[in-house]
C-alpha positions as CSV (number, residue, x, y, z in Angstrom):
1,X,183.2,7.4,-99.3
2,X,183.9,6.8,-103.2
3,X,186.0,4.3,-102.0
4,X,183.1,2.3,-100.2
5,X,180.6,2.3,-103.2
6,X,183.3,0.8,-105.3
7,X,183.8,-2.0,-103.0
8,X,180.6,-2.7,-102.5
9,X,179.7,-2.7,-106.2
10,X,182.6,-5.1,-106.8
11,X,181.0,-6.9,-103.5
12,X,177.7,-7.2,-105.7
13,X,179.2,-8.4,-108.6
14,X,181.4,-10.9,-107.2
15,X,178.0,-12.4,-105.1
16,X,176.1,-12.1,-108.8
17,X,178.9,-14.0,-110.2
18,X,178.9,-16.4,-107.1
19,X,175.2,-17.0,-107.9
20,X,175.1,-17.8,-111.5
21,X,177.8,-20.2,-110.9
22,X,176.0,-22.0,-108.4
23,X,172.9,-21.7,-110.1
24,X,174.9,-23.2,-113.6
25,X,176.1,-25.9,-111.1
26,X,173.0,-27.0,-109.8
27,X,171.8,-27.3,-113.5
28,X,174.4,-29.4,-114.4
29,X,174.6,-31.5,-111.3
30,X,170.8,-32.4,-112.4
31,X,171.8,-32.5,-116.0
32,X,173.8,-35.6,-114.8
33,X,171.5,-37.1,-112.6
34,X,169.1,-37.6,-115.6
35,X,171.5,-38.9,-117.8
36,X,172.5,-41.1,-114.9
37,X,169.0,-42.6,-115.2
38,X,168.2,-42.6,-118.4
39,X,171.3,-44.7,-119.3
40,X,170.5,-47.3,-116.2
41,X,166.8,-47.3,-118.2
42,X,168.1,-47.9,-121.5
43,X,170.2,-50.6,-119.9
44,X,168.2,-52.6,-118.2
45,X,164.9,-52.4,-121.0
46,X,166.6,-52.1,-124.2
47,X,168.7,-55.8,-126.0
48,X,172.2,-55.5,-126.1
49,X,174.1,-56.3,-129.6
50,X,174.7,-59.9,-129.2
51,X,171.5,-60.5,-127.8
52,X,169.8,-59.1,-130.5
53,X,172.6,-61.2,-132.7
54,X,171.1,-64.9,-130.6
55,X,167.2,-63.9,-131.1
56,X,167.9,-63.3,-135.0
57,X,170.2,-66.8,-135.2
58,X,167.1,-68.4,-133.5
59,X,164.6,-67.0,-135.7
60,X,166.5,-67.3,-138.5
61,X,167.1,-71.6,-137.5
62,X,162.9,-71.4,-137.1
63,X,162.5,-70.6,-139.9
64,X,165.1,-72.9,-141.9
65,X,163.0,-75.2,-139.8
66,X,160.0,-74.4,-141.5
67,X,161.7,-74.4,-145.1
68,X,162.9,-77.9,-144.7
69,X,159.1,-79.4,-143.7
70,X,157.7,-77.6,-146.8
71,X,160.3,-79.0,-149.3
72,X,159.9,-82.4,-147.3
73,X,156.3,-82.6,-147.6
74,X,156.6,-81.2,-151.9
75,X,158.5,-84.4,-151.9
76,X,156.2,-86.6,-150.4
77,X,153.7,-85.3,-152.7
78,X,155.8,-86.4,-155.9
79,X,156.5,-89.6,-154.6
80,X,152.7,-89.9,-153.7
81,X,152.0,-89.2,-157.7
82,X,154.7,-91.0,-158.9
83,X,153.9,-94.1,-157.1
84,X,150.3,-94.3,-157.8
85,X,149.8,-96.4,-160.9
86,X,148.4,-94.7,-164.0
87,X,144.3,-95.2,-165.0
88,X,144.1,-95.9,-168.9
89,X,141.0,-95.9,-170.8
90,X,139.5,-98.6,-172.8
């Protein structure tokens, strides 16, 4: 009878065991899954490296653009004043 109690308790234990794996398991399983689709999110809405690389080169070529038409029109406005003939008083 001793005999069946211990086999049964190690019975128990075994299916606790058998359980709390599984249960760890499942977790885990579902641990992935989210990570699964969370990387697939970050993919397709975040900019990789090179293309954040391109939109800076373009922005940075805008505004070279832009530097080039202010010193172009300072210039225009010194050869505007240096062309205009001078007024003297009498």
């Amino acid at each position: 009878m001793m005999e069946l109690a211990i086999g049964g308790f190690i019975l128990t234990l075994f299916g606790f065991a058998f359980g709390v794996w599984k249960y760890i398991d499942s977790q885990i399983n579902a641990l992935r899954a989210d990570l699964s689709a969370h990387k697939l999110h970050t993919a397709e809405s975040y900019v990789t490296k090179a293309g954040m690389a391109e939109q800076t080169a373009q922005l940075l070529r805008a505004i070279e653009g832009i530097g080039n038409r202010i010193d172009s029109i300072s210039e225009r406005i010194d050869r505007a004043f240096e062309s205009r003939p001078s007024r003297r008083s009498s």
